[in-house]
N, C-alpha and C positions, 0 to 999 in steps of 0.2 A: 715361871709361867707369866708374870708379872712384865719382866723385860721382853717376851716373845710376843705377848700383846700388846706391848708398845712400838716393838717392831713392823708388826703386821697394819695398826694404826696409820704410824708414819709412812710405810709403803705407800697404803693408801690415798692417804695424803697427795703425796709427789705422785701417782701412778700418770696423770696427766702429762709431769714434766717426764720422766720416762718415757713415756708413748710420741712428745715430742721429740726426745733426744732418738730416738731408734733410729729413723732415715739417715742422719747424720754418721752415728753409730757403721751401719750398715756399707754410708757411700766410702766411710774411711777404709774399713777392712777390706771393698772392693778394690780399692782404687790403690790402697798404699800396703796395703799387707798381701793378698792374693800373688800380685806380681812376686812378690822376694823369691815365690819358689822355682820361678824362671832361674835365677841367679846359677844355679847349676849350668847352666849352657855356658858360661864363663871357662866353666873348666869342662868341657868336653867337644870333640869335633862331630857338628851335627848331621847328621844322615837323615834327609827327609824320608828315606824309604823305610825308615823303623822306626822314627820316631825320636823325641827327645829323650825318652829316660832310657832308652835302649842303644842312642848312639854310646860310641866309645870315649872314654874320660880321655884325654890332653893332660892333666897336671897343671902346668902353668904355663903353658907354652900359649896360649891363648895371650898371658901379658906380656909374653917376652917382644911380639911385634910391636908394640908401642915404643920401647928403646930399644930394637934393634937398626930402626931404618936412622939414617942420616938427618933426617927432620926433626927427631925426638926434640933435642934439644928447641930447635924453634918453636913448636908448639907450644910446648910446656913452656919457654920464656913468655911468648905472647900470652897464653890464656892468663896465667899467674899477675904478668904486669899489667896488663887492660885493667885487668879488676881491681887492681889494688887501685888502678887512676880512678876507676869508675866510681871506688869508694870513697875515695880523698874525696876530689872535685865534685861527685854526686851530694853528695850530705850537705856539702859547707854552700852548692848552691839552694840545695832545698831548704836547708836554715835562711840563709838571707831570704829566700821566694817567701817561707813561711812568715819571716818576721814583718816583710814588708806588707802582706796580706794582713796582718796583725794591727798593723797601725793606720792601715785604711780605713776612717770615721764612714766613708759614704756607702751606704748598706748597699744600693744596685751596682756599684761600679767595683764593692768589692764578691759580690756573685758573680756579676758578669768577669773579672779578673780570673775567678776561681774553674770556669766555664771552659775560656781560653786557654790557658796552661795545661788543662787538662787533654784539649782536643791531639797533640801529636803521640798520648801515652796511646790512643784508640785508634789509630792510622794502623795498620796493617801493613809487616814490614814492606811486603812488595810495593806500596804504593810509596812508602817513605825511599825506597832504592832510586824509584823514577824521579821521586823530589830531588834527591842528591843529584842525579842524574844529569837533569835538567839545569843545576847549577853548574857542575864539573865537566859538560859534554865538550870536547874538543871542538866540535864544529860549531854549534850553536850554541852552546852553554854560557851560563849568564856570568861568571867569573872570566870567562876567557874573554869574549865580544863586548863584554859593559867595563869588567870593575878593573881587568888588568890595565886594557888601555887608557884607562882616564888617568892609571897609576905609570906610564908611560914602560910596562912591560909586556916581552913577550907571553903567548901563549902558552901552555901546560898541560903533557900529557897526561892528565890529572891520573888515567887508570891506567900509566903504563910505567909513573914513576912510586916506588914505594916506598919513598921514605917519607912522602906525606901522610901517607894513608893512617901513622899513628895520631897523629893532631886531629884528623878529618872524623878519624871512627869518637874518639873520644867526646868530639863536638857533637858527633848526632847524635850518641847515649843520651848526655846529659839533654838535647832538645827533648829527645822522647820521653825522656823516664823524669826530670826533674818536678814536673805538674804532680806526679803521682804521690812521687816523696816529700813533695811540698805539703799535700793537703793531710798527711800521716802525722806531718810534725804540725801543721796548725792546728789539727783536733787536740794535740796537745796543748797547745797555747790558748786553746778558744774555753780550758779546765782550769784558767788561775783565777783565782780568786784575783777581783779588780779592786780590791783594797788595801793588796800590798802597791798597787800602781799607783794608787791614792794617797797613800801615806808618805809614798816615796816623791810624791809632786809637794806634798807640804815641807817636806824635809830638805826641798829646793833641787830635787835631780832632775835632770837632765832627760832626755829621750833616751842618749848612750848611755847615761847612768844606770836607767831602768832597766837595756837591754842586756847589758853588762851582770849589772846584779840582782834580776828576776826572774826574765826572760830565760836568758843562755842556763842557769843552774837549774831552771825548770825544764827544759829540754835534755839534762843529762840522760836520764834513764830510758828516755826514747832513743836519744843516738846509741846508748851503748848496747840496746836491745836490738835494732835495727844493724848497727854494722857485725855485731855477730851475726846474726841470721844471714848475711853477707858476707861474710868469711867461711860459713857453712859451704856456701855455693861460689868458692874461691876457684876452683878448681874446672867447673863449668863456662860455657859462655853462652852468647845469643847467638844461637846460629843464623839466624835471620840476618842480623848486624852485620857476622862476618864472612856471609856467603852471599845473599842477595846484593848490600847495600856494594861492596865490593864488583857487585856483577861476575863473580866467580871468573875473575881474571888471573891466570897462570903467573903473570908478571909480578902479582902483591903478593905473592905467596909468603913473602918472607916476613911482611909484617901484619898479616891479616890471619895465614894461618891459625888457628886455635886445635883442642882436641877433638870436639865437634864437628869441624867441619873435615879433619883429617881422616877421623873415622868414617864420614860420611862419605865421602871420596874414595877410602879404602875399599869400602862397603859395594857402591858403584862398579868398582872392580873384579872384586874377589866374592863378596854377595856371602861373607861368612860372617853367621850373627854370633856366634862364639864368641870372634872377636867383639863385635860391637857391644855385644853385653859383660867383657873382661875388661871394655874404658870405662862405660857406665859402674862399673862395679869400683874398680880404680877409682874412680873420681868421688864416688860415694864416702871410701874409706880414706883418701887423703881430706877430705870435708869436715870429714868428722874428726879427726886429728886435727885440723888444722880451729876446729871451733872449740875442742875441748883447751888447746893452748891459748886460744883467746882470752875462752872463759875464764882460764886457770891464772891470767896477767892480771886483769880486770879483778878477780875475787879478793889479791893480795894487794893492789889500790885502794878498792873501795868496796866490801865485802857485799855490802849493801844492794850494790848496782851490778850484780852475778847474776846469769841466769839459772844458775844453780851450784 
């Protein structure tokens, strides 16, 4: 009786933080739990005239188009390699963005800093497409008419040759998304106690010293929490990125394509959500494989720094 009245007490208690926590509760189970039971459309070919649970099941035949057509391969190379560059070169510029924002003494120039960096995560990718656009346009664009010729070369089908297109997509990522990840890792930096930096200036270090052995080791648990949740979503792309920014030119197919935008195109065609919920489902399941080996490297490094 004793522990049931304690129970009921403490309910009590928290009934407040409960009553907050519900909306949240609620938008989860809408938003991330409700959908999974679509996931059946995966395996079955759908008949809008009876319905989804009444069409007829497929098996797997729903994945077998993702590696049957001649493309496979390209997709799956590009989606997998983008990311892995977006993660390398993503992080290590968000570390340096973050560190230098770190060692800026002057409080409005370092707001105003934080302001700037952030404005191209909030650009919308259509207008970021016309940005590119506006640089790379054959006729007018400011690389062909300004920068080649001062470099004293020719002109550049910029959207008809695709073997730039890997360098070019890589560069806008990191434009767009480095502010974001910058300011993830500074809240981490903005957490250290300022008297290990203090101790460290009496003991005659250095700026590199302090970044070296304060900084960068305080920053572990952030990178290695952050590039998993990254490797979670290996498998994915930006379709914005590689459909818009591209201008959905037939010519880059071979280094732009990802599985995103392949399904989307497939989709265009054939107009079967079977398939497109058999990539999403695909891509779901190599995610989670591919984050549980992450995690599983990481735990026999430094057990510590696992997310589970």
């Amino acid at each position: 009786m004793k522990r049931k009245k304690r129970t009921l007490v403490r309910m009590k208690r928290f009934l407040p933080l409960y009553i907050m926590l519900l909306p949240g509760i609620m938008y989860l189970f809408i938003n991330n739990y409700m959908p999974m039971a679509g996931l059946v459309l995966a395996f079955k070919k759908v008949n809008y005239a009876v319905g989804i649970f009444e069409s007829p099941w497929t098996g797997l035949s729903n994945f077998k188009y993702l590696f049957s057509t001649k493309d496979a391969f390209i997709f799956f190379r590009n989606t997998i390699l983008y990311n892995l560059a977006f993660i390398v070169f993503g992080n290590i510029m968000a570390i340096f963005t973050a560190v230098a924002l770190d060692c800026i003494r002057n409080k409005f120039f370092k707001k105003f800093s934080q302001v700037v960096i952030l404005i191209p995560f909030l650009l919308s990718t259509v207008i970021i497409s016309y940005i590119v656009y506006a640089f790379l346009s054959g006729s007018n664009g400011f690389v062909n008419n300004t920068l080649l010729p001062l470099l004293g070369m020719d002109s550049i089908s910029w959207y008809s040759e695709a073997k730039y297109w890997p360098v070019i997509l890589v560069i806008v990522y990191l434009w767009m998304t480095f502010g974001y990840n910058s300011i993830l890792y500074y809240s981490t930096l903005i957490g250290i106690d300022k008297t290990y930096y203090e101790a460290a200036v009496v003991d005659g270090a250095g700026i590199l010293s302090q970044i070296r052995y304060i900084t960068l080791p305080a920053l572990k648990t952030t990178v290695i929490t952050l590039v998993l949740m990254a490797v979670g979503r290996i498998c994915y792309s930006d379709f914005g990125l590689f459909y818009q920014v591209p201008m959905n030119s037939g010519l880059l197919y071979n280094t732009t394509q990802t599985i995103d935008t392949y399904v989307y195109r497939a989709l265009l065609q054939l107009n079967d959500i079977g398939r497109s919920t058999a990539a999403g489902f695909l891509q779901s399941v190599l995610g989670f494989i591919f984050i549980l080996a992450a995690n599983l490297v990481v735990s026999k490094i430094d057990k510590d720094s696992a997310l589970f």
